[in-house]
C-alpha positions in Angstrom: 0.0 0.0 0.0 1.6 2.8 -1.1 0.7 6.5 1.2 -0.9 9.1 -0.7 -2.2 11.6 1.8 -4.0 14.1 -0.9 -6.1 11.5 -2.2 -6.9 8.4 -0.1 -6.6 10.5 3.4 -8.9 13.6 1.9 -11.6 12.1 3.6 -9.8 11.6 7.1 -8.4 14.6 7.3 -11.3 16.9 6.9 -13.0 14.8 9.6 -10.7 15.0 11.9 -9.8 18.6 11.4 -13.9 19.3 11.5 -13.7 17.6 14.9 -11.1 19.6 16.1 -12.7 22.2 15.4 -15.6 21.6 16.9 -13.5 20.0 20.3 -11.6 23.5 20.6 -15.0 25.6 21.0 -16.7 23.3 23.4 -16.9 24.0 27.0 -18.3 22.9 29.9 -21.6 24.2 31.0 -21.0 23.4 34.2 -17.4 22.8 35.0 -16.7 19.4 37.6 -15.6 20.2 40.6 -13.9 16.9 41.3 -10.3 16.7 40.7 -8.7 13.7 38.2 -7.5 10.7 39.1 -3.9 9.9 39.9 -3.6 8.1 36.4 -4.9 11.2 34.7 -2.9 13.6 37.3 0.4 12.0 35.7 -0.8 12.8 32.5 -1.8 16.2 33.0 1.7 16.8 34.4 3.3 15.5 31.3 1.4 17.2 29.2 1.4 20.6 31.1 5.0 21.1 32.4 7.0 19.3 29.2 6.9 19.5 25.7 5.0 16.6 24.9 5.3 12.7 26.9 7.2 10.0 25.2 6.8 6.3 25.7 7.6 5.0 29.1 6.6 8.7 30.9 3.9 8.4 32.7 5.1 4.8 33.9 8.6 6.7 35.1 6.9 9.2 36.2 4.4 6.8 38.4 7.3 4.7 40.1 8.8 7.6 40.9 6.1 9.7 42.4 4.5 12.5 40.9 5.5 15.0 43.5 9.2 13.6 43.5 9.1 14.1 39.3 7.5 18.0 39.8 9.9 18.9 43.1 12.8 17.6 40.2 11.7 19.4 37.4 11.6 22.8 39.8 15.4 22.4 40.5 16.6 21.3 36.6 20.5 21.7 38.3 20.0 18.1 39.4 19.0 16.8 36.3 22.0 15.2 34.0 21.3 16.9 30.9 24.5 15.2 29.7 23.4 13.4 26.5 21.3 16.8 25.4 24.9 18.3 25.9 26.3 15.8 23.4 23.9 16.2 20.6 24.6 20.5 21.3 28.1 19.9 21.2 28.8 20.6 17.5 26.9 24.0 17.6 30.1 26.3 18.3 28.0 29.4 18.2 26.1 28.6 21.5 29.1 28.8 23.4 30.4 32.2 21.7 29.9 35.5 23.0 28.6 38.4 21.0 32.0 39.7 19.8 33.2 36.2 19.0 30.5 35.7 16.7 30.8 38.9 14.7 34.4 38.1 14.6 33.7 34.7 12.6 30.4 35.1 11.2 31.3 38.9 9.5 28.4 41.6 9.1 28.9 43.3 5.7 29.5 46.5 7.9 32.6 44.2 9.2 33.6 43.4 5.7 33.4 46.8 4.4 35.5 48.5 6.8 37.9 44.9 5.8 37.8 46.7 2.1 38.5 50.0 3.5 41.5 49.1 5.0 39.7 49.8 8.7 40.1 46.4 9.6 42.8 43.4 8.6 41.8 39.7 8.0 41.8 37.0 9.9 44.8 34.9 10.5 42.8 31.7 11.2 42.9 29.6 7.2 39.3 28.9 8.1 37.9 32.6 9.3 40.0 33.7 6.3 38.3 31.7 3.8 34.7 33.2 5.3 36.2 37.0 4.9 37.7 35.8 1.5 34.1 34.7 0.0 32.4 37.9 1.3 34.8 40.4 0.4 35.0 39.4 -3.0 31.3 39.6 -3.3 30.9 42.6 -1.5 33.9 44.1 -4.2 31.7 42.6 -7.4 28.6 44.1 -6.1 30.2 47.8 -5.5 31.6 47.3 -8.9 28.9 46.6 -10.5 26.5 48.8 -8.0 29.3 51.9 -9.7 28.7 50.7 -13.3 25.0 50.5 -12.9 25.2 46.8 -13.7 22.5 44.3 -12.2 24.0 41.2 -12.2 24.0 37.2 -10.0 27.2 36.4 -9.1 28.0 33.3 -11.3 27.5 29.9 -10.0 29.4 27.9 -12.3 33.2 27.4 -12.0 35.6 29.4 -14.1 38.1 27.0 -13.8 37.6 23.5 -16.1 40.3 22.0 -13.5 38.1 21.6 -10.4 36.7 17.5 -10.3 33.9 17.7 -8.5 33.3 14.2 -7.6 36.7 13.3 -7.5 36.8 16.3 -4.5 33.9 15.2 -3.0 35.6 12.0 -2.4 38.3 12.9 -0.6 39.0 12.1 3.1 37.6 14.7 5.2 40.5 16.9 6.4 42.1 16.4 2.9 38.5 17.2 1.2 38.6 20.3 3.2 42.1 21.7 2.6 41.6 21.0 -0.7 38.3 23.3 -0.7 40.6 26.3 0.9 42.5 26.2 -2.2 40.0 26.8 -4.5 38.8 30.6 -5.3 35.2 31.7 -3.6 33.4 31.2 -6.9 34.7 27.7 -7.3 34.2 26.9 -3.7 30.3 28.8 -4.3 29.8 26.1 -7.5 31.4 23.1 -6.7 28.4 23.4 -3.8 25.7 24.8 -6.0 26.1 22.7 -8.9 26.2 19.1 -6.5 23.1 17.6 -5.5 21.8 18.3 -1.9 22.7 14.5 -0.9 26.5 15.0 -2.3 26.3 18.4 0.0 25.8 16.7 2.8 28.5 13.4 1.9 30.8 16.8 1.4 30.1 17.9 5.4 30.2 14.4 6.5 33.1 13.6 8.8 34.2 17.3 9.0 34.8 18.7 12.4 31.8 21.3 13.0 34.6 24.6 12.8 35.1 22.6 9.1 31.2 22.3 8.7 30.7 25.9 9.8 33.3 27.1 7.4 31.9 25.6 4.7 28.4 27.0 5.1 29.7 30.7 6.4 31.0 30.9 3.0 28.0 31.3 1.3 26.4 33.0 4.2 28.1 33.7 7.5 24.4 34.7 9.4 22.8 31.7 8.4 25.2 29.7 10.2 24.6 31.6 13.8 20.8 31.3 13.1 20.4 27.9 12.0 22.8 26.7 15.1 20.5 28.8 17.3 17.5 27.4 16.0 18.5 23.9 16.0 19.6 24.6 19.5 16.4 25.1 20.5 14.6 22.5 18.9 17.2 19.9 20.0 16.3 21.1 23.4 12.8 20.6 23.2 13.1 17.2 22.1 15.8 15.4 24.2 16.2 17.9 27.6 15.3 15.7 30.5 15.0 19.4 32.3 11.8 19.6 30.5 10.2 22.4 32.8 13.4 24.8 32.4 12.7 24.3 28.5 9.0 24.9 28.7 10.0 27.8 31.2 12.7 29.4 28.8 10.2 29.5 25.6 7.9 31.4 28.0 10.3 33.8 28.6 11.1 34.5 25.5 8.5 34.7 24.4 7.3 36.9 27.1 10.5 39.7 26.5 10.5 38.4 22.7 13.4 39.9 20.3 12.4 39.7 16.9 15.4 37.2 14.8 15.2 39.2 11.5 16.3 43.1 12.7 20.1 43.7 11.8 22.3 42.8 14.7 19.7 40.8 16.9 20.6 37.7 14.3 23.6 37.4 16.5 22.7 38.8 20.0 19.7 36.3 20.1 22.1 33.5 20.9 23.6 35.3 24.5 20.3 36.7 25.2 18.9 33.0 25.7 22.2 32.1 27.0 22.9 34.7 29.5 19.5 36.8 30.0 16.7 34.5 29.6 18.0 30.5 30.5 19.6 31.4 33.6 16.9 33.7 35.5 14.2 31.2 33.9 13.1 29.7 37.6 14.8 32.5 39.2 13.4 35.9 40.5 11.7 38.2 38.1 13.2 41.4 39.2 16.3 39.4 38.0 15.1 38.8 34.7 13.8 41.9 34.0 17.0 44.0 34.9 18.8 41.5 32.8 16.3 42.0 29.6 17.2 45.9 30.2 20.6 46.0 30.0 20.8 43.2 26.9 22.0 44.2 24.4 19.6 42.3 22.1 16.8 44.0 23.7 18.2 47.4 23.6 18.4 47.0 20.1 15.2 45.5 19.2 13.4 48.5 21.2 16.0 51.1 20.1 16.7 51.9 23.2 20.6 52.1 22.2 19.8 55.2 20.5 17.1 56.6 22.7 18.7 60.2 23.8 17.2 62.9 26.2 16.2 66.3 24.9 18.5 68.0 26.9 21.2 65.7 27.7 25.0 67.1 26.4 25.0 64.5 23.7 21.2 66.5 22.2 22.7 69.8 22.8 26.4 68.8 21.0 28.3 69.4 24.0 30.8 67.4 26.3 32.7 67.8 29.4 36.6 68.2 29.0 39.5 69.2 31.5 40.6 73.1 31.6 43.8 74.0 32.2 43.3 74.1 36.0 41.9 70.6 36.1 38.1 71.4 36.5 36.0 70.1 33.9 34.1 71.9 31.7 31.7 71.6 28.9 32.5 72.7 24.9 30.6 72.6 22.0 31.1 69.5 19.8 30.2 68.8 16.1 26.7 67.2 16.1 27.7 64.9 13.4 30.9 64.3 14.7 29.4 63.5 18.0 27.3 60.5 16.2 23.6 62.5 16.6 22.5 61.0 12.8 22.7 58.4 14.4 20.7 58.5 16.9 16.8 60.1 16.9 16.3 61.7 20.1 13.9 60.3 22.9 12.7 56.5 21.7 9.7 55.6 23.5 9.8 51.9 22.1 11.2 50.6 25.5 9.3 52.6 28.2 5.9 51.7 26.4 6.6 48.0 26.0 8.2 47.5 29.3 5.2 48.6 31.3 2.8 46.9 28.4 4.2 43.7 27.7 7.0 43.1 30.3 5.4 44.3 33.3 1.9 45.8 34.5 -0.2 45.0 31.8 -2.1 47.1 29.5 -4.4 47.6 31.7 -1.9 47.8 34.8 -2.4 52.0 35.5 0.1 53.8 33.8 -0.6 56.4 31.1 1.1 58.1 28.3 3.2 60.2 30.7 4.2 57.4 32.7 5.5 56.1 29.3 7.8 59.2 28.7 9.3 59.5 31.7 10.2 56.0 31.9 11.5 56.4 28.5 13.9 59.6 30.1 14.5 57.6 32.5 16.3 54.9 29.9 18.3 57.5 28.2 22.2 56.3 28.3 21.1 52.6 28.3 22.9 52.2 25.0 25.4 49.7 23.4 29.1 49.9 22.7 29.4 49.4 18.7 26.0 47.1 18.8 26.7 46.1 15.0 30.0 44.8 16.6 29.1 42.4 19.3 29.4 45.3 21.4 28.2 44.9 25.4 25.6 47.2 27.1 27.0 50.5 28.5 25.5 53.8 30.2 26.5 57.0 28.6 25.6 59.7 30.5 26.0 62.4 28.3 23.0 60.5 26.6 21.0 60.7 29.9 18.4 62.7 30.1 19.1 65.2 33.3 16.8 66.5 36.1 14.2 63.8 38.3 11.1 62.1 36.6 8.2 61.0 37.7 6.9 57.3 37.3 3.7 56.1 38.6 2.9 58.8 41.0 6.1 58.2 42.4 9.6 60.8 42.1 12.3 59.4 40.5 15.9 61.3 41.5 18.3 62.6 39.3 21.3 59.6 39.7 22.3 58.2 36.4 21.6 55.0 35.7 20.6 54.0 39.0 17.0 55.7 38.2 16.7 52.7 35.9 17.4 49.8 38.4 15.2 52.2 40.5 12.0 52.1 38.4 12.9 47.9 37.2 12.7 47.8 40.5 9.1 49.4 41.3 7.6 47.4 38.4 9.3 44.2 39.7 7.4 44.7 43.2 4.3 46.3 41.5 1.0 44.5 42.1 -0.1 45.2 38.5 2.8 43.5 37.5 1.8 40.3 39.9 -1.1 39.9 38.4 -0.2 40.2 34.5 2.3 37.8 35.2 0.5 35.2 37.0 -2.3 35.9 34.6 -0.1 34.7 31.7 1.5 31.6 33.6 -1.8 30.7 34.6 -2.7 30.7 30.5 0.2 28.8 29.8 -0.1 25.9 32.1 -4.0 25.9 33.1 -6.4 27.1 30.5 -6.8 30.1 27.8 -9.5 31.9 30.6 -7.6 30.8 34.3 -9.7 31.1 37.3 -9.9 34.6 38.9 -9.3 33.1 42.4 -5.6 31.0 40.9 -4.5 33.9 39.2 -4.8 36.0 43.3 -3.4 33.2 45.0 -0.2 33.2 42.3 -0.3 37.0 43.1 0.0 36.9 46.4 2.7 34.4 46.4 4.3 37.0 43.7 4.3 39.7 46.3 5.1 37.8 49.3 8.2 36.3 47.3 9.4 38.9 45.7 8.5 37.6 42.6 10.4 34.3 42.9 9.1 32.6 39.8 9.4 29.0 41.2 7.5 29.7 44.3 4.4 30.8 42.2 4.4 28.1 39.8 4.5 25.8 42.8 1.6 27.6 44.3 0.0 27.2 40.9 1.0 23.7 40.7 -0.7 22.9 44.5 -4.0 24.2 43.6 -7.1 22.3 42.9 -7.4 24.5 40.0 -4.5 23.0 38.5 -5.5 19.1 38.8 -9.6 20.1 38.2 -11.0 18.2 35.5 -12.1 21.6 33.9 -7.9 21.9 33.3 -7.5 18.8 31.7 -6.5 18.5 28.5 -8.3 22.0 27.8 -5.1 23.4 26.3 -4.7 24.0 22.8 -1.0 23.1 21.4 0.6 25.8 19.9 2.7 24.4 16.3 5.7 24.4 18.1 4.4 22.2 21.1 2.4 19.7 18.2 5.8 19.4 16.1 7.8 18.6 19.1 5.5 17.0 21.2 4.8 14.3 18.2 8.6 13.8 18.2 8.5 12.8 21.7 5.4 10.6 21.0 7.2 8.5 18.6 10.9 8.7 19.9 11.9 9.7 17.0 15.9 10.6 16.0 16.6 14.1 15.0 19.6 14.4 12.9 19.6 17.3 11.6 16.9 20.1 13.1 16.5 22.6 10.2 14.1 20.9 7.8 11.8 21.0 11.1 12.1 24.4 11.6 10.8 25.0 7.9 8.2 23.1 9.0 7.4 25.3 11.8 7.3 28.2 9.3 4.9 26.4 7.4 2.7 26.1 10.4 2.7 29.6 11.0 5.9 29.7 14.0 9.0 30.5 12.7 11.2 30.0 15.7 12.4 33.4 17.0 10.3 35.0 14.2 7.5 36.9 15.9 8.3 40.8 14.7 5.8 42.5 17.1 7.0 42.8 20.6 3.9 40.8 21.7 4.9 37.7 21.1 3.2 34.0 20.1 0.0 33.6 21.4 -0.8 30.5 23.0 -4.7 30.3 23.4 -6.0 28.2 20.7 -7.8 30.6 19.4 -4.7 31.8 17.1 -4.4 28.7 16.1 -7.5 26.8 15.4 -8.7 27.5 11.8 -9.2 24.9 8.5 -6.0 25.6 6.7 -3.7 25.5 10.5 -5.0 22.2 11.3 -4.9 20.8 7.8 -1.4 21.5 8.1 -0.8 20.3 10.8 -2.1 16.5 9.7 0.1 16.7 6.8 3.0 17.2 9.1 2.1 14.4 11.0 1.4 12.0 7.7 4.6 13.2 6.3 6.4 12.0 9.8 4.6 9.2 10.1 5.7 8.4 6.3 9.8 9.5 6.9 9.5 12.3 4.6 10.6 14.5 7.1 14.2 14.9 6.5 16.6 15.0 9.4 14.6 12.6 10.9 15.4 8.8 11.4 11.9 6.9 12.7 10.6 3.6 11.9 7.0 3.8 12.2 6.5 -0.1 12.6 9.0 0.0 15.7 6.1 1.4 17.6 4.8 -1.8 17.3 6.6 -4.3 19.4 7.9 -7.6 17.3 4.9 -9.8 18.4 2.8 -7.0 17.2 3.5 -6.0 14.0 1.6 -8.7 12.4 -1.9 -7.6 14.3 -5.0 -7.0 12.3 -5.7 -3.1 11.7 -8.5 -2.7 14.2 -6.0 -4.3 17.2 -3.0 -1.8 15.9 -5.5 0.6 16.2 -5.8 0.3 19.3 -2.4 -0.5 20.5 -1.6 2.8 18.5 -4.2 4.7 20.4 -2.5 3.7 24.1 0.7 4.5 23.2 0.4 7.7 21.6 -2.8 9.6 23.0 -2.0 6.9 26.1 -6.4 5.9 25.8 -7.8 9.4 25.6 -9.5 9.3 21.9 -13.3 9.8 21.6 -15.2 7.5 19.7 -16.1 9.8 16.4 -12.0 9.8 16.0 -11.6 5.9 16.5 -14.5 5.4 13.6 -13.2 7.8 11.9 -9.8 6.5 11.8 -11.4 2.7 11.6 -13.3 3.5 8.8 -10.3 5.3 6.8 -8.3 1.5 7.3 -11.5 -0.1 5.7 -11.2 1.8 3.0 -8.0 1.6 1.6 -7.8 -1.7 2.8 -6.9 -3.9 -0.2 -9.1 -7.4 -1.0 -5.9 -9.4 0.3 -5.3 -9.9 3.3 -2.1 -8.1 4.8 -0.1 -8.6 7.3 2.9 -6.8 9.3 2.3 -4.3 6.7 4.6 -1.0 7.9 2.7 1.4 5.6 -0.8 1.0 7.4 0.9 1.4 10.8 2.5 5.0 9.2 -0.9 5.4 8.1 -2.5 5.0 11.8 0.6 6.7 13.6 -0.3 9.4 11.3 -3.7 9.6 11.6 -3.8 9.6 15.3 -1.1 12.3 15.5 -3.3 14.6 13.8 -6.1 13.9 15.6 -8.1 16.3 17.7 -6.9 14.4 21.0 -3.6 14.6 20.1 -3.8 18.1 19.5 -4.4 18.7 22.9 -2.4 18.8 25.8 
């Protein structure tokens, strides 16, 4: 039996999709108050606090003892991580700091100033060969930009010398220093003109620096993106410190930095690293100081360039030593002094900090409040951010005199006014409440009880916003375990990609074709522009064409058409079982991924689907309907929930 989801699954899919639907907009008229059972309580925990269970879970997570497995997940430290660490390992970017990776990944503001003379290249053959590629093209495309000539740079090799095959061949480190020799448009069509397969022979045994040289060469960003997207993915998947992954993605999504603007393509990767990952379960004031003064958010928001009306740097002056040793101020050269580039007072930051960070849209504050938090800011700027530079405070960007934020007077003292007013918000109650609001909609339902979200508040307040203490207050409610709760969640693309992953233990080998797939599903990893964020009520995702796309996914899986992933759909199936009828697969299919919780319109409708394309002999063993089930059920409404 051969899969052909547009034609023989047409049937399948729209009723299943038509019963999502349908599952998504139903609630309770009058909502249980009994809690679930201890069977169910497991796998609400799964379900709520990691990405998605995978087979063996809940029976783990039962011999253990629930509590055990949650106290565990709150302290990820004593988790070994080590074999995530392992499949990480290769990604050298994760490990580099923001000057590092400017340094090896060149901007074309890096390689101009390389042309000008500004800068020298690299000694390193490998960093060189990068610089090499890009400064060449950068040269052909000011030539030609000077003659008024539109032109591709050429893909096929000048040079009849270069055996492709033959090269490709090679042992790796030979392979490699044979591909330094070459020019940049050899090296550019010897990889253009080969098949994608022969690509990937060509990377195979190369150490990553090797890998990364070879792809920088044709675009030094893509390699720091890809790495940090694959990063995250990977950790999804395989972290045992599920909870501190879940955790992380609500953060940032929370203080989200939008991938595609200029320089964030490389802060992104410290700002998980150092801002977001580390204060995850930590205390919120923490966090939010630590989102201020990164770099990747200062740039995002602008706040870099954010200056105060009447600071020196507006007015073109600076403080200098006389002749008696007393400072004094002179008039500087606007343009000199760097004011093009910079716009005067930026609001960006003071609106979305008291917005989105902190008290909420509706937390109090008005338009004032919003500009003189955003004089407040002035002089939180970045040393060369197109650089890798680190955050700084410039004081002759700062605006002078007090403010006043929230009814409340703000004293002239540099950039202690700033830790001042984080510090306000951080104890705020407005800001207790958005954020319990919003954990509450993350791990309970899209509408969370009134009476969870004050109890979180109050533990918010009372603990000085120590983010484990009110997820554990969360996690100790009846609200929590109510059957109300329970599987009420919608999964955002993200959580359904990974989550059917985990289902089928499948082996990730290479992330990136999954994070097309998550573009096609509407969630480009890191790619939300506003400063808002992914939604996760299901309202942003439930629609015809979402959900259609999502069982094609989950068919294509299912089938091994996804690339970069290794999964034997049959090895579900255990070897006594592989040779069931379709009706008792079914059913083993239906325990082991949705672990029993299917209605009975989806079993029939799956049932009938088998009947169908069931051919007049009789089969068995056959690996193609159990891909056909496995798929089936992962894009089935049930499954769809979490």
């Amino acid at each position: 039996m051969t899969l052909r989801p547009r034609t023989l699954f047409l049937p399948a899919i729209v009723a299943v999709v038509c019963s999502v639907q349908l599952a998504a907009g139903k609630k309770p008229k009058n909502p249980p108050a009994a809690s679930i059972d201890q069977h169910a309580q497991v796998l609400h925990a799964l379900n709520r606090l990691t990405f998605g269970s995978r087979s063996g879970d809940v029976e783990r997570v039962s011999a253990m003892g629930l509590q055990n497995w949650i106290d565990q997940q709150l302290h990820p430290e004593k988790i070994d991580d080590r074999a995530l660490e392992a499949r990480l390992a290769p990604f050298r970017t994760l490990r580099m700091d923001n000057r590092e990776l400017f340094d090896n990944f060149p901007t074309q503001e890096l390689i101009k100033e390389v042309a000008e003379g500004k800068l020298s290249m690299p000694s390193d053959p490998m960093q060189r060969a990068i610089y090499r590629a890009q400064l060449e093209r950068y040269e052909k495309k000011k030539e030609k930009k000077d003659n008024g000539v539109v032109e591709k740079i050429s893909t096929q090799s000048p040079d009849s010398d270069v055996d492709r095959e033959e090269l490709l061949d090679l042992p790796p480190h030979q392979r490699m220093r044979e591909f330094l020799k070459l020019s940049p448009d050899q090296q550019r069509a010897l990889l253009a003109s080969a098949k994608s397969e022969r690509v990937e022979e060509f990377l195979q045994g190369l150490d990553p620096k090797q890998r990364e040289t070879v792809m920088g060469i044709e675009n030094p960003q893509q390699v720091v993106r890809s790495e940090l997207i694959q990063a995250k993915l990977l950790r999804s998947i395989y972290s045992e410190r599920q909870l501190e992954e879940v955790m992380t993605d609500f953060w940032l999504n929370h203080f989200n930095v939008f991938i595609g603007k200029g320089a964030d393509r490389y802060l992104l990767a410290s700002y998980e690293r150092d801002v977001i990952r580390p204060h995850a379960l930590g205390k919120f004031e923490d966090l939010l100081v630590a989102t201020a003064r990164s770099p990747a958010m200062l740039f995002y928001l602008d706040n870099w360039m954010s200056v105060g009306p009447d600071s020196d740097f507006a007015n073109g002056t600076r403080e200098r030593l006389g002749r008696r040793g007393r400072l004094k101020r002179v008039r500087v050269n606007p343009a000199k002094a760097g004011k093009d580039k910079h716009q005067g007072l930026n609001e960006n930051y003071g609106r979305e900090l008291m917005e989105l960070h902190t008290l909420g849209v509706n937390g109090g504050y008005t338009q004032k409040d919003v500009t003189e938090v955003a004089r407040v800011f002035t002089g939180w700027t970045l040393k060369k951010p197109r650089e890798g530079g680190d955050f700084t405070f410039d004081a002759r960007m700062h605006e002078p005199g007090d403010k006043k934020v929230l009814g409340r007077r703000v004293k002239e003292n540099g950039e202690k006014e700033g830790l001042g007013v984080l510090h306000l918000l951080a104890r705020h109650p407005s800001t207790a409440k958005f954020i319990s609001t919003k954990l509450a909609m993350r791990f309970v339902s899209d509408d969370p009880p009134p009476a969870l979200v004050q109890r979180m508040s109050e533990t918010f307040l009372k603990k000085k916003g120590d983010i484990r203490e009110v997820l554990q207050t969360m996690l100790e409610s009846p609200e929590f375990w109510s059957a109300e709760a329970y599987r009420a969640k919608v999964k955002t693309p993200l959580e359904f990609v990974v989550s059917s992953l985990r289902a089928c233990g499948a082996d990730v080998t290479d992330a990136a074709p999954l994070a097309r797939q998550l573009q096609n599903l509407g969630m480009p990893l890191y790619g939300m522009q506003p400063p808002t964020g992914y939604s996760t009520k299901a309202d942003a995702w439930v629609n015809s064409a979402a959900l259609l796309g999502r069982m094609n996914f989950a068919l294509s899986l299912s089938a091994g058409k996804v690339k970069g992933v290794q999964m034997e759909a049959a090895n579900i199936l255990s070897n006594n079982q592989a040779s069931l009828n379709p009706q008792d697969s079914l059913a083993i299919l239906e325990n082991k991924l949705l672990l029993g919780n299917i209605s009975q319109q989806t079993h029939e409708t799956i049932l009938a689907q088998l009947q169908n394309t069931k051919p007049r002999k009789a089969r068995t063993g056959n690996h193609d309907e159990v891909r056909m089930i496995q798929g089936l059920l992962l894009g089935s409404p049930e499954f769809q929930r979490r």
